[in-house]
N, C-alpha and C positions, 0 to 999 in steps of 0.2 A: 815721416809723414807721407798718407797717398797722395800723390800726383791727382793735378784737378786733369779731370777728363774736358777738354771743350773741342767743341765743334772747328772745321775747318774748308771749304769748299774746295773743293778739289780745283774747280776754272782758275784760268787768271787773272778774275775782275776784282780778286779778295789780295793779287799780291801787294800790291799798295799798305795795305794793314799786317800782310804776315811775312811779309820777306823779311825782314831782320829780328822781327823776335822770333821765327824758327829756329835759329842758330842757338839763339838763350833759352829755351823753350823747358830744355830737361835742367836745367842750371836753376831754372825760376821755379821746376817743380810741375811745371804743365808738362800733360801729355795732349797734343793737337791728332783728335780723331780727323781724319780726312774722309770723303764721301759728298756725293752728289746732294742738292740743296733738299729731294724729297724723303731724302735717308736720313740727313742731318732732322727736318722735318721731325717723323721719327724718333731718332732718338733723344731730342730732348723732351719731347713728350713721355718717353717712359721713364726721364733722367737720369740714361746712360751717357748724360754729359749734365755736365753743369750751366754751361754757356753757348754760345756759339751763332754763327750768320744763319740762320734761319731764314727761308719763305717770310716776304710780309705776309700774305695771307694766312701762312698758320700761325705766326704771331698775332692775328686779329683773332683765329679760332680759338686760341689759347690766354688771350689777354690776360685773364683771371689769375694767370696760371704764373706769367713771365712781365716782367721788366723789360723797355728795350732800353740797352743800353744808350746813354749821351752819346751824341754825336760819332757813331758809327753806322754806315749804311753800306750798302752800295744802288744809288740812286741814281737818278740825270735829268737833264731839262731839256728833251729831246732827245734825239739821237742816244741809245744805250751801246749800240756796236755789235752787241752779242744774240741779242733774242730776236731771231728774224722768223715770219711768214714764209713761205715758199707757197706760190699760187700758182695753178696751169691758168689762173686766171683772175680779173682784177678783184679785190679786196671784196669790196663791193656788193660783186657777184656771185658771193657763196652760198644761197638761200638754198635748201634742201640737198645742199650737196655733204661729200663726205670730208672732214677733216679730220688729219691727224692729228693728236695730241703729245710732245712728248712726252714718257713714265720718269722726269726726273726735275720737274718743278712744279709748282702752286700758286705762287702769284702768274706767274707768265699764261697760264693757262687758261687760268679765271679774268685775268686782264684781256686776253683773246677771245672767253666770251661775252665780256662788257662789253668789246669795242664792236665785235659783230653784230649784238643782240640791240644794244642801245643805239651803237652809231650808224650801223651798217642796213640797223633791219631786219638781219637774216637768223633763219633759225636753222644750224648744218646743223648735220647730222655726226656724233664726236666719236672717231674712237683713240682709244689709250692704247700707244705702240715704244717701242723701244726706239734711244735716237738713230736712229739710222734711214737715210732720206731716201735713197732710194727702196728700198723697201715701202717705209711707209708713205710715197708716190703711186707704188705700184697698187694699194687700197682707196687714194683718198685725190680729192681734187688740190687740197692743199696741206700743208705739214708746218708743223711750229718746232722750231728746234732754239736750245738754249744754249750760254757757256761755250765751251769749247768747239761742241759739235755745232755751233752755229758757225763760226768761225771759220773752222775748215771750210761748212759747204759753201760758206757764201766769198771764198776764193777759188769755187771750182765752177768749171764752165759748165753749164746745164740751162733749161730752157725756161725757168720761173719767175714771175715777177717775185720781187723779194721787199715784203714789208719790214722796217723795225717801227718793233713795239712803242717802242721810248717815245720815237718820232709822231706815231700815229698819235698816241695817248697825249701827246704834248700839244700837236696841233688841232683835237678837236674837242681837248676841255684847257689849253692856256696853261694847265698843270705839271709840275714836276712828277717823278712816277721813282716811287723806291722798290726795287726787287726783292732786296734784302736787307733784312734785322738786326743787330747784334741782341739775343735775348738774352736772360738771365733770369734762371727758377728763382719766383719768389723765396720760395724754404731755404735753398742756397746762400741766399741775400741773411734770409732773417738769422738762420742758424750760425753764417761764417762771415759777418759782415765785411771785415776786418781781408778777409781774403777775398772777397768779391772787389771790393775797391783796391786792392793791388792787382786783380788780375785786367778790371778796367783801363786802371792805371798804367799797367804797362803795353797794353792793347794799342792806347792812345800817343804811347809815346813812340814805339814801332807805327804807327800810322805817321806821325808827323815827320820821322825820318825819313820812312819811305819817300812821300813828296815832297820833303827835299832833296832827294837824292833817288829820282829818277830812272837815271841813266843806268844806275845799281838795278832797278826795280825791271828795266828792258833787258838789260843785258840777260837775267835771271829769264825773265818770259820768252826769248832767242833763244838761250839754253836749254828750254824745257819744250818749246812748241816749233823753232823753226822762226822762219820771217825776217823780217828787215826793220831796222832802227824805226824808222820812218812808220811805218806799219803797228809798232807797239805804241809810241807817240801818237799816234793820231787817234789810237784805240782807247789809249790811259786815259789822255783829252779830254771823252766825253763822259767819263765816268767821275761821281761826287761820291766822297767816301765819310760826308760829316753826316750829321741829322739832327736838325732842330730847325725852326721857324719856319719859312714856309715849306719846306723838306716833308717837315711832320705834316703842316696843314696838308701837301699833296698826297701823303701816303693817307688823311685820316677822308679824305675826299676818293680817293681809291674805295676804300672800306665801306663809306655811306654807297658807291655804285652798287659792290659788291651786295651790299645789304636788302637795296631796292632792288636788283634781280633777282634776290631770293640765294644767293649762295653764301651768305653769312646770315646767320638769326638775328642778330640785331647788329644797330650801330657800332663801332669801336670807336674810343678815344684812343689815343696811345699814350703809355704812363711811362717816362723819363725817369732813368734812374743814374746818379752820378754826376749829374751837372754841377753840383757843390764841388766836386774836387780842381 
């Protein structure tokens, strides 16, 4: 039998759900694509995977398209840890200036110009750069970096105020704010049902291990990035990895902003799949 192709985010906001079922990964018949969330993006839109953490926002583009799985996200209620602003100057203040964007996510992006356009007032001016901050400082008055490279910069000394996303979104609409999807191609669903809820199934049961068993899930993110116990703990913390009830309400209130600024065509719902098991 072929091996299901699914998606995998390369950061380590996804190890919580994939550190133990990597190890079982070819035993269970998955092969876990790895790549950045605009790639993943991507490729489950031309369904060179079956499944996988997508962008919420290309899951709202593609609604029609995908499923998002029960209770998998990676969400927060505040503070996300990972998706920071870098400003030579306050938030605020960015009206007809230049901002960087980076080429490797879609909600964070479009969440950056909700909160600018709606919260903020301002209309900068965007361009699309590779993550790399100083670089794209040396174009722009401010820079959005995501995942990993947010991480780094926002432990090295430099001169920017530094927004997270999560925190902003949370304190000026009350709302939680989901990053990321778990989707699943309708056709996928309809054609192999049967193997869609086992690979759900075991998604969710590597999630639940994961958070019980933590100190597994640091130790792995130490070994892979560097840092300090202390440092991965405080980071896992603010990360939510389920999605349902108001989780969904914030990501479907995402969507309606999204809509009203004109960068989605119309409203989304989001359509659960798997909650029976």
């Amino acid at each position: 039998m072929n091996k299901l192709r699914v998606g995998r985010i390369i950061y380590s906001n996804v190890l919580p759900v994939y550190h133990f079922i990597d190890a079982t990964a070819e035993s269970n018949g998955i092969e876990f694509v790895p790549a950045v969330p605009a790639e993943l993006n991507r490729m489950l839109a031309k369904g060179e995977v079956v499944a996988g953490p997508i962008s919420a926002f290309s899951y709202a583009e593609h609604a029609d398209e995908y499923y998002a799985l029960h209770d998998l996200s990676v969400s927060s209620r505040g503070p996300v840890g990972s998706i920071f602003l870098f400003s030579k100057r306050p938030m605020d203040d960015l009206d007809g200036h230049k901002v960087a964007l980076t080429s490797t996510s879609a909600t964070s992006v479009n969440l950056l110009k909700i909160l600018l356009h709606t919260y903020c007032k301002s209309n900068p001016i965007y361009l699309t750069r590779p993550p790399h901050l100083d670089e794209m400082m040396e174009e722009a008055e401010a820079a959005l970096l995501i995942g990993d490279d947010a991480l780094y910069w926002s432990l090295q000394d430099h001169p920017y105020h530094v927004y997270d996303l999560g925190a902003e979104w949370h304190r000026r609409t009350g709302c939680s704010m989901t990053f990321a999807i778990w989707a699943v191609r309708r056709d996928f669903v309809r054609q192999a049902p049967d193997q869609a809820r086992r690979l759900h199934r075991l998604l969710l049961e590597s999630k639940q291990k994961g958070l019980s068993n933590m100190n597994a899930v640091i130790s792995e993110a130490i070994r892979l990035n560097g840092q300090d116990y202390g440092f991965w703990k405080s980071y896992f913390d603010k990360l939510i990895h389920d999605f349902e009830g108001e989780l969904v309400e914030g990501a479907e209130t995402y969507f309606q902003e999204a809509y009203q600024l004109g960068l989605l065509p119309r409203p989304v719902k989001v359509e659960l799949w798997g909650g029976e098991q």
